[in-house]
Biotite code that builds the C-alpha atoms (Angstrom):
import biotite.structure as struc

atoms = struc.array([
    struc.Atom([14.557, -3.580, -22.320], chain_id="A", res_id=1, res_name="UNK", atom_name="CA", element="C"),
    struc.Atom([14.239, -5.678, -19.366], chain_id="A", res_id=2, res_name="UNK", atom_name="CA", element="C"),
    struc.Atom([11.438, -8.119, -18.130], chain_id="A", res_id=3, res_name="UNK", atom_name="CA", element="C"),
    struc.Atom([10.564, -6.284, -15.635], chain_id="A", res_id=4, res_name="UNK", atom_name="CA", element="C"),
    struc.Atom([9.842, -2.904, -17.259], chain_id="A", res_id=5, res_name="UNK", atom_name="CA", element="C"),
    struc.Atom([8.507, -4.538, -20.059], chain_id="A", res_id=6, res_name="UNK", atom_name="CA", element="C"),
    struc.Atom([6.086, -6.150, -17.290], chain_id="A", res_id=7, res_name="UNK", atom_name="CA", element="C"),
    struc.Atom([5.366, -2.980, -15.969], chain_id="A", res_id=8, res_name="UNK", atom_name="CA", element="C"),
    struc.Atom([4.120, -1.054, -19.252], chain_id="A", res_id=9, res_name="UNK", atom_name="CA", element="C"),
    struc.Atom([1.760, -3.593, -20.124], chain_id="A", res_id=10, res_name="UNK", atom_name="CA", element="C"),
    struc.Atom([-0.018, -3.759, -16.899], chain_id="A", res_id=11, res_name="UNK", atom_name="CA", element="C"),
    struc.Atom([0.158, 0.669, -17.489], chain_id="A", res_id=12, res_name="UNK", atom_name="CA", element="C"),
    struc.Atom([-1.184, -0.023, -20.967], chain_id="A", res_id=13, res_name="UNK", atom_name="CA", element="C"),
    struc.Atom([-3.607, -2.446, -19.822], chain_id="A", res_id=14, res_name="UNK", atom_name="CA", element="C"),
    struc.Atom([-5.281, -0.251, -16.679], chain_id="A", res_id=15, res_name="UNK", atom_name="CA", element="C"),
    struc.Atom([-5.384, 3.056, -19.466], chain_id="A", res_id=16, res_name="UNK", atom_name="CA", element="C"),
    struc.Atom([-7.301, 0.815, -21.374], chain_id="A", res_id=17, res_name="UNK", atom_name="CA", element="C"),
    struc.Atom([-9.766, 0.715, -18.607], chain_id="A", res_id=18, res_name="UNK", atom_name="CA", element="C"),
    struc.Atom([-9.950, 4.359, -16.934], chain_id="A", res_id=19, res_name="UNK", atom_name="CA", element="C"),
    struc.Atom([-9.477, 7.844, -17.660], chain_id="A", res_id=20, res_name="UNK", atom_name="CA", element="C"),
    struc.Atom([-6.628, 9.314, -17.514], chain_id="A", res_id=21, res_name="UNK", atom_name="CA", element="C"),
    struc.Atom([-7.015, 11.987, -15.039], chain_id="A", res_id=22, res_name="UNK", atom_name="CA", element="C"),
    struc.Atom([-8.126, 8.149, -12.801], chain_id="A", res_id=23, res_name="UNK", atom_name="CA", element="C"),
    struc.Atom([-5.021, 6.345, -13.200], chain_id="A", res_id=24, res_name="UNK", atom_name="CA", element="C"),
    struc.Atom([-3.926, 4.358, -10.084], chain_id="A", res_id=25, res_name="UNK", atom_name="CA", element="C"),
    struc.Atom([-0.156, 4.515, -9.151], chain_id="A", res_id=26, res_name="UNK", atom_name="CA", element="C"),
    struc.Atom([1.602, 1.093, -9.191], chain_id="A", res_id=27, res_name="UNK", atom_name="CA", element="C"),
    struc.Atom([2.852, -0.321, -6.192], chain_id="A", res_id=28, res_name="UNK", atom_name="CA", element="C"),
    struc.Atom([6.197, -2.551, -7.435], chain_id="A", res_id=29, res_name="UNK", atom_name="CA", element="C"),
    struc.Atom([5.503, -5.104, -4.484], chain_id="A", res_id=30, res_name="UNK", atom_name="CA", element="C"),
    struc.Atom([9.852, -5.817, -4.050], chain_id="A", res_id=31, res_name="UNK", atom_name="CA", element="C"),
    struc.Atom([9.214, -7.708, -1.572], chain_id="A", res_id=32, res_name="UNK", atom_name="CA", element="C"),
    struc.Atom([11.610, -10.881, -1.453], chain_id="A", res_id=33, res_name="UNK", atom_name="CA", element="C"),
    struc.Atom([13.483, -9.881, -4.349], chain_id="A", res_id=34, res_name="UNK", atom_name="CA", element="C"),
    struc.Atom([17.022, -8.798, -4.382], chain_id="A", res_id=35, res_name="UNK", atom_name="CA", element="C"),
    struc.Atom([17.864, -4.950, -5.474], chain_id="A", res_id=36, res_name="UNK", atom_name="CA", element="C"),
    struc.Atom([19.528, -6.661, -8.332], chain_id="A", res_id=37, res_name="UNK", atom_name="CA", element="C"),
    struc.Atom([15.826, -7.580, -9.896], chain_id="A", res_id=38, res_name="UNK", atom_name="CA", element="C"),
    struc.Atom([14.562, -3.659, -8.747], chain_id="A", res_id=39, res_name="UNK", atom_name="CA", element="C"),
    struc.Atom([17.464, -1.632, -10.395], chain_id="A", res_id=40, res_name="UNK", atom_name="CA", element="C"),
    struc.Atom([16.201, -2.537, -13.963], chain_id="A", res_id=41, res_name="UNK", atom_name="CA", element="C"),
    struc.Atom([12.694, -0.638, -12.857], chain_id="A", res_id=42, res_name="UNK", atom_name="CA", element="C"),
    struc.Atom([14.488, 2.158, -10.557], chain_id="A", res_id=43, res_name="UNK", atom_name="CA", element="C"),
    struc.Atom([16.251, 3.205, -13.704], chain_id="A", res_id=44, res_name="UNK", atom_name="CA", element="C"),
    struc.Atom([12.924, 3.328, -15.520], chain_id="A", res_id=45, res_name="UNK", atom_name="CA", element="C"),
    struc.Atom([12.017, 6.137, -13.520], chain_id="A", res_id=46, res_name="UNK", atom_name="CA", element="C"),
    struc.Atom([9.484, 3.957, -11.769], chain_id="A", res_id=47, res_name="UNK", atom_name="CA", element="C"),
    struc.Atom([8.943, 5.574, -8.156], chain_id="A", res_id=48, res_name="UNK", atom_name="CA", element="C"),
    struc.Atom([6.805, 3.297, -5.883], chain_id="A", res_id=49, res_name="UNK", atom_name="CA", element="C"),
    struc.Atom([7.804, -0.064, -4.179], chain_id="A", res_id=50, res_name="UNK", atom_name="CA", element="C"),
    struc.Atom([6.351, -2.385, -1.906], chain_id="A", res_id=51, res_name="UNK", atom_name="CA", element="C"),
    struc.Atom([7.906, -4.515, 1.267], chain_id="A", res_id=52, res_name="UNK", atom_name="CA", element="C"),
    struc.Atom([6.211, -6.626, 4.094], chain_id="A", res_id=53, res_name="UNK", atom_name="CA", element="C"),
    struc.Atom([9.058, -6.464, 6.431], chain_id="A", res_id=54, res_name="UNK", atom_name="CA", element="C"),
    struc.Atom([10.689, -3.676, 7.979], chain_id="A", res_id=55, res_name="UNK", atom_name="CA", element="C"),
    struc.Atom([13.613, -4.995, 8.679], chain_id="A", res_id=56, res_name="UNK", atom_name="CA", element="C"),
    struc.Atom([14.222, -5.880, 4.872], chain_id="A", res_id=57, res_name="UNK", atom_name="CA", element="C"),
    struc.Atom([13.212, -2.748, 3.680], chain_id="A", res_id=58, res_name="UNK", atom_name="CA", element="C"),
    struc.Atom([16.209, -1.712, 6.273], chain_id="A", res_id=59, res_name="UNK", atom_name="CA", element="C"),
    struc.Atom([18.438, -3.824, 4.581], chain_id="A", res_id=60, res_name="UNK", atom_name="CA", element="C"),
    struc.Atom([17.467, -3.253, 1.228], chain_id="A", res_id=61, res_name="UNK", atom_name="CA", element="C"),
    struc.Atom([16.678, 0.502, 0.375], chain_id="A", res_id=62, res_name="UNK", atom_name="CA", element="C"),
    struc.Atom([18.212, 2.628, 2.945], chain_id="A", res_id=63, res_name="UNK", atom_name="CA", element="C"),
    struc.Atom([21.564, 3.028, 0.366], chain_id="A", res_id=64, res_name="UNK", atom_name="CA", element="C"),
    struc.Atom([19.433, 3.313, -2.388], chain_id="A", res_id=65, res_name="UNK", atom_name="CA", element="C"),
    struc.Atom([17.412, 5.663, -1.655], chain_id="A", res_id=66, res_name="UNK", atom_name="CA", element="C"),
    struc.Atom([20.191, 8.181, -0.588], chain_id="A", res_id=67, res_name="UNK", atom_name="CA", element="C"),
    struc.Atom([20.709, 8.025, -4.202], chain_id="A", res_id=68, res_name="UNK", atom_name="CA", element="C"),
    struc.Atom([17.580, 8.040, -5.619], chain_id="A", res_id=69, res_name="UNK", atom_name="CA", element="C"),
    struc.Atom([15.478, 10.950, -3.216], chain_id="A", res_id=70, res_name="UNK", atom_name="CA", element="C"),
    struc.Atom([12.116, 10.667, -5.091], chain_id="A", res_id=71, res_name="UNK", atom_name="CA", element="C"),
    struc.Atom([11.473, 6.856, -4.166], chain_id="A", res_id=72, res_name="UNK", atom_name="CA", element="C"),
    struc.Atom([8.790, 6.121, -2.193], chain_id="A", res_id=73, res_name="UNK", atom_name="CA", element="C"),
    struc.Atom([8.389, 2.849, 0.046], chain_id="A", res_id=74, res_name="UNK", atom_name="CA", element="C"),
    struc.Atom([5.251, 1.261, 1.445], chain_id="A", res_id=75, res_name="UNK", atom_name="CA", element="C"),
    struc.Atom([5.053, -0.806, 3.932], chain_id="A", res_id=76, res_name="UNK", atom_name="CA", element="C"),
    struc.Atom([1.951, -3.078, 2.594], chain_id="A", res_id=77, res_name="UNK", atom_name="CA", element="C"),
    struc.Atom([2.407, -6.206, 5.609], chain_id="A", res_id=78, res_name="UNK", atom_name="CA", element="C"),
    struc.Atom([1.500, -6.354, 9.286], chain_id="A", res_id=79, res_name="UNK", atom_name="CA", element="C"),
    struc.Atom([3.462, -3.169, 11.624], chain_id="A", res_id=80, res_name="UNK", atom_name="CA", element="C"),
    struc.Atom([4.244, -4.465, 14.860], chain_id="A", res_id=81, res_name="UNK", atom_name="CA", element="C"),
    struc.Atom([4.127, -1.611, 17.571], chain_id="A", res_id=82, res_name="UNK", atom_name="CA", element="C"),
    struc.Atom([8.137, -2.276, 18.251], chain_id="A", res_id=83, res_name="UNK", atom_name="CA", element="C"),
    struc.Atom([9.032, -1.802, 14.860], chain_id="A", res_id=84, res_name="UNK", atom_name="CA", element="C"),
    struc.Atom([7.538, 1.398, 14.316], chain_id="A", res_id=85, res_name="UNK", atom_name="CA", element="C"),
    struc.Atom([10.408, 3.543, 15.082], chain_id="A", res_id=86, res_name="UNK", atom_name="CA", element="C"),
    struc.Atom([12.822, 1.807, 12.168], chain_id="A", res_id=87, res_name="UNK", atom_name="CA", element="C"),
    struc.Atom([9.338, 1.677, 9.826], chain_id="A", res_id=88, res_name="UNK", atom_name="CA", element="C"),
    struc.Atom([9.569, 5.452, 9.925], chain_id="A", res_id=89, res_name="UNK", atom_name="CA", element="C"),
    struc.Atom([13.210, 5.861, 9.197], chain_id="A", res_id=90, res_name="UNK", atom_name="CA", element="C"),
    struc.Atom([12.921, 4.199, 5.547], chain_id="A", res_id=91, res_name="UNK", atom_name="CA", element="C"),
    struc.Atom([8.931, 3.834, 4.527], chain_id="A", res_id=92, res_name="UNK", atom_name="CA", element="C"),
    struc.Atom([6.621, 6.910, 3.233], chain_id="A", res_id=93, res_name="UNK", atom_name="CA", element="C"),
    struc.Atom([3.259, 5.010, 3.659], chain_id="A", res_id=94, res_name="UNK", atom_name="CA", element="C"),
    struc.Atom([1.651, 2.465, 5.729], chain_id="A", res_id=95, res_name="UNK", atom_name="CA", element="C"),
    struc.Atom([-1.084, 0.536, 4.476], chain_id="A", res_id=96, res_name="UNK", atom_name="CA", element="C"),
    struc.Atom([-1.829, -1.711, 7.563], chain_id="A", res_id=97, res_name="UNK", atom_name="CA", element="C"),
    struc.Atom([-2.658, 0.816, 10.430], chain_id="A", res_id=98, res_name="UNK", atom_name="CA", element="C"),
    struc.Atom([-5.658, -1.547, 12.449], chain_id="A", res_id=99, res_name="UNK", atom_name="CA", element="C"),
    struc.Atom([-5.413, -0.835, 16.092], chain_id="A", res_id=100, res_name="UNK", atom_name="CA", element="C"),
    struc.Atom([-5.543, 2.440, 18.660], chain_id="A", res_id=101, res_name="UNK", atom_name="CA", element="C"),
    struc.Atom([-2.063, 0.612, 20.150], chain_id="A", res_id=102, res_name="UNK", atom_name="CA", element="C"),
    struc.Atom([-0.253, 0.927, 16.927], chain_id="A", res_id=103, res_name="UNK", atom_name="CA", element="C"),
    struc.Atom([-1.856, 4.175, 15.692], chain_id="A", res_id=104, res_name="UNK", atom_name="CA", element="C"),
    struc.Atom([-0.573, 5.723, 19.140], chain_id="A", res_id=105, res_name="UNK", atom_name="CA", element="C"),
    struc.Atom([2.998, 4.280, 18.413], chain_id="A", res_id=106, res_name="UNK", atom_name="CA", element="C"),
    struc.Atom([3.018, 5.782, 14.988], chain_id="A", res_id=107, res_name="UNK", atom_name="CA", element="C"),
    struc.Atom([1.792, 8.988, 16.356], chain_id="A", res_id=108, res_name="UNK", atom_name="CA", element="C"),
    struc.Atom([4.850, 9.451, 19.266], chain_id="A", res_id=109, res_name="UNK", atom_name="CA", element="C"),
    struc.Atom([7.265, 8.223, 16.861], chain_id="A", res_id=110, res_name="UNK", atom_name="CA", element="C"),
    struc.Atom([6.507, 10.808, 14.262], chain_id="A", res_id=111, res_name="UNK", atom_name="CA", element="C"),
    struc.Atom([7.151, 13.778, 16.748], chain_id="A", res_id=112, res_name="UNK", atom_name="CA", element="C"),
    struc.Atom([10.175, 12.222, 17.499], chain_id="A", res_id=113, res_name="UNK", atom_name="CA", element="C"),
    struc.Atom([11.153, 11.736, 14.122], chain_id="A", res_id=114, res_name="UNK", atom_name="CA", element="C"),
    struc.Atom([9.675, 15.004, 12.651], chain_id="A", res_id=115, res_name="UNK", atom_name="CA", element="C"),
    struc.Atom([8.277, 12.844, 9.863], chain_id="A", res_id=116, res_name="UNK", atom_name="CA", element="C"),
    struc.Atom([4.614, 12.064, 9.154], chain_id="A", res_id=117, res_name="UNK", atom_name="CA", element="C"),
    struc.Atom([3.861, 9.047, 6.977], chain_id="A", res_id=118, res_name="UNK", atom_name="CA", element="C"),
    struc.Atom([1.181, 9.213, 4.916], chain_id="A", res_id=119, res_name="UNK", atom_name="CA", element="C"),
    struc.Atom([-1.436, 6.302, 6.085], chain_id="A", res_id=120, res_name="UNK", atom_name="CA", element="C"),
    struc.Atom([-4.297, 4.097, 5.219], chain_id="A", res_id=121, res_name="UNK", atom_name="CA", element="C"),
    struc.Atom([-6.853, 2.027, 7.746], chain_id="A", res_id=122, res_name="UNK", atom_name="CA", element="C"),
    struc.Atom([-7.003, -1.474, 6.828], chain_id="A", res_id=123, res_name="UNK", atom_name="CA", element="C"),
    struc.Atom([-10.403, -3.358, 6.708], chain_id="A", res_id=124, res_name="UNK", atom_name="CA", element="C"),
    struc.Atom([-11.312, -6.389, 7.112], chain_id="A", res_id=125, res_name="UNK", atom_name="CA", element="C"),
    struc.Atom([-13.573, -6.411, 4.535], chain_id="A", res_id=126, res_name="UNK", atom_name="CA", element="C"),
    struc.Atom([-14.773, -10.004, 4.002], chain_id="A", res_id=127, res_name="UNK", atom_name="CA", element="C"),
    struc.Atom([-15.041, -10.128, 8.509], chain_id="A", res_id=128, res_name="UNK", atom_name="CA", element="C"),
    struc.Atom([-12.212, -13.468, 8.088], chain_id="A", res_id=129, res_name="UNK", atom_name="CA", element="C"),
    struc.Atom([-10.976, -14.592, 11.601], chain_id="A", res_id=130, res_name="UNK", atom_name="CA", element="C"),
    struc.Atom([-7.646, -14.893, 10.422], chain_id="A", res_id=131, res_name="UNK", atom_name="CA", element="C"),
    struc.Atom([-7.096, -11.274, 8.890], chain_id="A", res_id=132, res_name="UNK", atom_name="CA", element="C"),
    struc.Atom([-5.984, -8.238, 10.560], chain_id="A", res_id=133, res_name="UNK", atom_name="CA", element="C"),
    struc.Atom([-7.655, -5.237, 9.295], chain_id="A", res_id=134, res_name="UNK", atom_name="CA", element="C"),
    struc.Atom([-10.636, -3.615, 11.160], chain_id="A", res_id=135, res_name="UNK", atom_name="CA", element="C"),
    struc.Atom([-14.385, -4.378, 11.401], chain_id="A", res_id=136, res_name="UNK", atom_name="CA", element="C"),
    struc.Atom([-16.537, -1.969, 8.905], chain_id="A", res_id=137, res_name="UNK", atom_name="CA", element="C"),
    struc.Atom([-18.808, -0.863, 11.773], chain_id="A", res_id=138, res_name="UNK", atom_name="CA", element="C"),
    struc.Atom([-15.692, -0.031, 13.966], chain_id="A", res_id=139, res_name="UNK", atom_name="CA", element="C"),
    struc.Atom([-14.257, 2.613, 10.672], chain_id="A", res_id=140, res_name="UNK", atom_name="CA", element="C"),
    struc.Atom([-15.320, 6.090, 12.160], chain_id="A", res_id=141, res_name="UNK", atom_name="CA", element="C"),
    struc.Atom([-15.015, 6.282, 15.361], chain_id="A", res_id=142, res_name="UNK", atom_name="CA", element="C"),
    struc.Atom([-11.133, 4.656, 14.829], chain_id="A", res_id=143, res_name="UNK", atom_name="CA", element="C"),
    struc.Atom([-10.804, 7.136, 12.044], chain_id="A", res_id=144, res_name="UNK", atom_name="CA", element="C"),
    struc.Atom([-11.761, 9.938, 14.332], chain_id="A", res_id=145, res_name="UNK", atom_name="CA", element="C"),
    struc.Atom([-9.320, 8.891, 16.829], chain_id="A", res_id=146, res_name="UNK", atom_name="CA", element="C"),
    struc.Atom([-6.602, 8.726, 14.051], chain_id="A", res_id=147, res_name="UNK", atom_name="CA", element="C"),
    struc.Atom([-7.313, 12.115, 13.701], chain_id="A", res_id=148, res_name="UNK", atom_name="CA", element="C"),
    struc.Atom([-7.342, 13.379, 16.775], chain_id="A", res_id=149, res_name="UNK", atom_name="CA", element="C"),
    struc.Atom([-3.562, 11.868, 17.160], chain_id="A", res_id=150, res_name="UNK", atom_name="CA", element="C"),
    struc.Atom([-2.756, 14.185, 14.024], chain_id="A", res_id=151, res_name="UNK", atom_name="CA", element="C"),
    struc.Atom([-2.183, 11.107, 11.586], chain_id="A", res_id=152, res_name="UNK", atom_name="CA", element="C"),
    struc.Atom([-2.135, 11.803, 8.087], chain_id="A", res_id=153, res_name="UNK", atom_name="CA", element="C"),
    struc.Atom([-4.499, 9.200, 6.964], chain_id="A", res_id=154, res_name="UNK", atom_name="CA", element="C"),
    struc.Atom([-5.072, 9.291, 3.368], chain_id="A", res_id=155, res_name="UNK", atom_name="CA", element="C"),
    struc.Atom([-7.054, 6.299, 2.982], chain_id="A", res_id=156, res_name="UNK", atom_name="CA", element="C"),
    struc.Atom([-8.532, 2.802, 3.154], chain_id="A", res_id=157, res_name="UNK", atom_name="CA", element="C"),
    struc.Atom([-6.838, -0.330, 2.288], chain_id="A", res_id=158, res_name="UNK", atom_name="CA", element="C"),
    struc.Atom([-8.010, -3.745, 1.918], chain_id="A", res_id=159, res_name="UNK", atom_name="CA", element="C"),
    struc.Atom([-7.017, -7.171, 1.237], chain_id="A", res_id=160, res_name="UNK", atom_name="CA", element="C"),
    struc.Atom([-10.431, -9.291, 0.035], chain_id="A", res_id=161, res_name="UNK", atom_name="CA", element="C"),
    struc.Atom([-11.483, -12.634, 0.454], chain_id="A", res_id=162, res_name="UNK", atom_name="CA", element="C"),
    struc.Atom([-9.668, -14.999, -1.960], chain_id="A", res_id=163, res_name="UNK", atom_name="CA", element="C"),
    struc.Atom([-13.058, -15.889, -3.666], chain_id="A", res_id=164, res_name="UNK", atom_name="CA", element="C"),
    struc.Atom([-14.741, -15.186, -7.212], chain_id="A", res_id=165, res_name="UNK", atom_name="CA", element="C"),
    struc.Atom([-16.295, -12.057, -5.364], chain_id="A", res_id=166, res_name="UNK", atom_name="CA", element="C"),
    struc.Atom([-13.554, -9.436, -5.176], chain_id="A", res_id=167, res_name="UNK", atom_name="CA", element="C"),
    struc.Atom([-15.192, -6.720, -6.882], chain_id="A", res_id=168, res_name="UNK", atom_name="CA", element="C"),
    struc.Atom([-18.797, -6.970, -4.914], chain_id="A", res_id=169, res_name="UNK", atom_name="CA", element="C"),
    struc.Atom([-15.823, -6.217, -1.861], chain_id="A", res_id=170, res_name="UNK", atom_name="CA", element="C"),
    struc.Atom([-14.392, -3.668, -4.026], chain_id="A", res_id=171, res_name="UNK", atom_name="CA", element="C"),
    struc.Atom([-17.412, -1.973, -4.671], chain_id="A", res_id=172, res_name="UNK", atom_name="CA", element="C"),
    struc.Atom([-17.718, -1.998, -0.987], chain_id="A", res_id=173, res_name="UNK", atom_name="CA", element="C"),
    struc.Atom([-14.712, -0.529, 0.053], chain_id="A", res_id=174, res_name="UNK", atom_name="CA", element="C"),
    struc.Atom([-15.060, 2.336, -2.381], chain_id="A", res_id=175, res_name="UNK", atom_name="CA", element="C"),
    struc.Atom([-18.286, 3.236, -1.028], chain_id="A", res_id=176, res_name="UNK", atom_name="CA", element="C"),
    struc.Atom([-16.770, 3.365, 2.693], chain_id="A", res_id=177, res_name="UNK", atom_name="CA", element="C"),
    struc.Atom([-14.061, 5.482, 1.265], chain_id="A", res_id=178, res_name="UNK", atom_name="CA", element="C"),
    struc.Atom([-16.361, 7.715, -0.050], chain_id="A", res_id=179, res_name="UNK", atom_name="CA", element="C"),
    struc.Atom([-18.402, 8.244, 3.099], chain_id="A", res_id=180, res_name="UNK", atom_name="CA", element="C"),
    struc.Atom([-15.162, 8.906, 5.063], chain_id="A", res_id=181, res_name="UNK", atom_name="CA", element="C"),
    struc.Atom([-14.729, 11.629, 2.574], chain_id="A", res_id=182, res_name="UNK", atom_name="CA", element="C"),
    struc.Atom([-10.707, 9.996, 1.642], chain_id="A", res_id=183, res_name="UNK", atom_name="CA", element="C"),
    struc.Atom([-9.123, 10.425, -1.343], chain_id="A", res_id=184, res_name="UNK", atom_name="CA", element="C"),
    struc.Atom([-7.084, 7.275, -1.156], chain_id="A", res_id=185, res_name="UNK", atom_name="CA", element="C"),
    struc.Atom([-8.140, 3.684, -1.744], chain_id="A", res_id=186, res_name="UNK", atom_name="CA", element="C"),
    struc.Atom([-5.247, 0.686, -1.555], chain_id="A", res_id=187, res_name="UNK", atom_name="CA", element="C"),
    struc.Atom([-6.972, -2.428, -2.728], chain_id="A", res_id=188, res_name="UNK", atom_name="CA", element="C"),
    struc.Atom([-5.931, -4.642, -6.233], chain_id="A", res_id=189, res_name="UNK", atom_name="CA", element="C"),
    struc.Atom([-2.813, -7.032, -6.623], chain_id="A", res_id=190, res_name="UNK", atom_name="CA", element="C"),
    struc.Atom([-1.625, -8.927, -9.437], chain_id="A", res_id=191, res_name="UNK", atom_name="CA", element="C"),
    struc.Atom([-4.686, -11.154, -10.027], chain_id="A", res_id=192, res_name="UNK", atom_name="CA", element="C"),
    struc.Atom([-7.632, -8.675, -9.612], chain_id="A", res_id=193, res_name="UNK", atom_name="CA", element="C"),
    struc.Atom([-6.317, -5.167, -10.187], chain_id="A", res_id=194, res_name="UNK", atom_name="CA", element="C"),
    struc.Atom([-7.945, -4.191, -13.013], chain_id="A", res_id=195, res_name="UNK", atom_name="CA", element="C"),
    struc.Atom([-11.522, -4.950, -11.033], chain_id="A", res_id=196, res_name="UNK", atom_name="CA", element="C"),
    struc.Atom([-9.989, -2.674, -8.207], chain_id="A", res_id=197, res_name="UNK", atom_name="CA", element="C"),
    struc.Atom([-9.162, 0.425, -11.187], chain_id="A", res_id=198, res_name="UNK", atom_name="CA", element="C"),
    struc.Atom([-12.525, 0.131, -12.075], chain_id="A", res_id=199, res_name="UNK", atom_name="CA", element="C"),
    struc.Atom([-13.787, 0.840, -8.557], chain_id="A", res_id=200, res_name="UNK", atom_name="CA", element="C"),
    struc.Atom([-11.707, 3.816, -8.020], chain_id="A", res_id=201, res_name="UNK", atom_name="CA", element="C"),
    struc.Atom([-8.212, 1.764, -6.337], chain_id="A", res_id=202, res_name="UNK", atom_name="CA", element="C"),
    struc.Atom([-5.597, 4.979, -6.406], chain_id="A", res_id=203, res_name="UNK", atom_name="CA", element="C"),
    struc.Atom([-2.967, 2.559, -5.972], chain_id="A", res_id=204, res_name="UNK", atom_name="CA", element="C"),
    struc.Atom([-2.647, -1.433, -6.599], chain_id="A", res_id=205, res_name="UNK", atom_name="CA", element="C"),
    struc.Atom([-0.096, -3.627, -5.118], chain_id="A", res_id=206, res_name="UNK", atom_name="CA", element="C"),
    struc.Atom([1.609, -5.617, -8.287], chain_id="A", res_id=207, res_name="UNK", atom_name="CA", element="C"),
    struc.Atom([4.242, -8.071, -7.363], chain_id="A", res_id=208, res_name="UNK", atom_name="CA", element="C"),
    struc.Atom([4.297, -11.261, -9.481], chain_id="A", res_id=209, res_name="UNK", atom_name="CA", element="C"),
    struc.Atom([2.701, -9.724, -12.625], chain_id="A", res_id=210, res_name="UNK", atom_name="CA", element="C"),
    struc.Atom([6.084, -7.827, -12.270], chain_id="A", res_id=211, res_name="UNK", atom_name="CA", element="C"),
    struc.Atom([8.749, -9.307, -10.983], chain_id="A", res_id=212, res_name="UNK", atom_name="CA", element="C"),
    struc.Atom([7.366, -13.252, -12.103], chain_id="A", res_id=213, res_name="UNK", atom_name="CA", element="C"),
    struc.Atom([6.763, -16.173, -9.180], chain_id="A", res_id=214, res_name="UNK", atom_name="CA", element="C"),
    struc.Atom([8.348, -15.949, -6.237], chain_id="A", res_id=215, res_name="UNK", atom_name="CA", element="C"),
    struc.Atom([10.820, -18.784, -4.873], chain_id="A", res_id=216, res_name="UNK", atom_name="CA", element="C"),
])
């Protein structure tokens, strides 16, 4: 068996260890960086979701595969820029970075166009740092509203917390904002904290390392 699966069914073993069943999150394979050559291994598990930042290598990097393999689905877990939206729709399933009216209106248009509606989560800015996108707490409904209004299928919240000792007080918090915006979806949990984010309800965590070992 390789690495990477074995990887894979630890960190499954480990989170059933920690919730219910009918409360386990799905795994986000984060992929990106890594050559298909490392990802095949896990395809061939049956494993279904993977992870990129860039759009362009998720271009480059799935479109062939997934021909082949109809049931994958990609998220796009970095940054969209508003011109890339049109080629984000063509190969990813979900977006976990939608922040801004500009780029929610983008999406929107291009998914007419496309006849294909991704399925979506906010990002907040949980810990309020300068230098992260995501979107102020007290700004949540009224954007959410307006998501809605455009007819995006916005499934959830996702968050990336402050790289202290206090993810899960910002864990806590995000699943409490979920919960008052009535979404089923919560995005939050990577390789170092994930099992903190299970506990607080994460439906799906973003493991890339734990997985795939240390980037170059």
């Amino acid at each position: 068996m390789h690495n990477t699966v074995k990887n894979l069914i630890y960190i499954e073993d480990l989170i059933k260890s920690r919730v219910n069943d009918d409360k386990l999150p799905k795994i986000i394979a984060v992929s990106k960086t890594f050559p298909i050559k490392n990802i095949l291994p896990l395809i061939e598990h049956g494993h279904l979701h993977y992870g990129e930042n860039k759009v362009q290598e998720a271009l480059d990097k799935w479109t062939d595969v997934k021909k082949q393999n109809n049931n994958i689905k990609l998220h796009l877990i970095g940054s969209l820029q508003t011109n890339k939206v049109k080629f984000a729709l063509r190969v990813f399933e979900y977006i976990h970075s939608l922040d801004s009216e500009r780029l929610a209106k983008k999406i929107a248009d291009e998914q007419i166009k496309q006849d294909k509606k991704p399925k979506i989560f906010i990002q907040v800015n949980i810990g309020n740092e300068e230098q992260k996108s995501g979107l102020k707490k007290d700004k949540l409904i009224s954007f959410y509203k307006f998501c809605k209004s455009l007819n995006l299928d916005i499934i959830g919240t996702m968050c990336i917390p402050p790289n202290n000792e206090n993810t899960e007080k910002y864990f806590t918090e995000m699943n409490k904002i979920n919960q008052e915006l009535k979404l089923k979806d919560l995005s939050m949990g990577m390789s170092g904290d994930y099992l903190d984010a299970v506990e607080k309800n994460a439906t799906y965590v973003r493991i890339g390392s734990k997985i795939f070992g240390i980037r170059d």
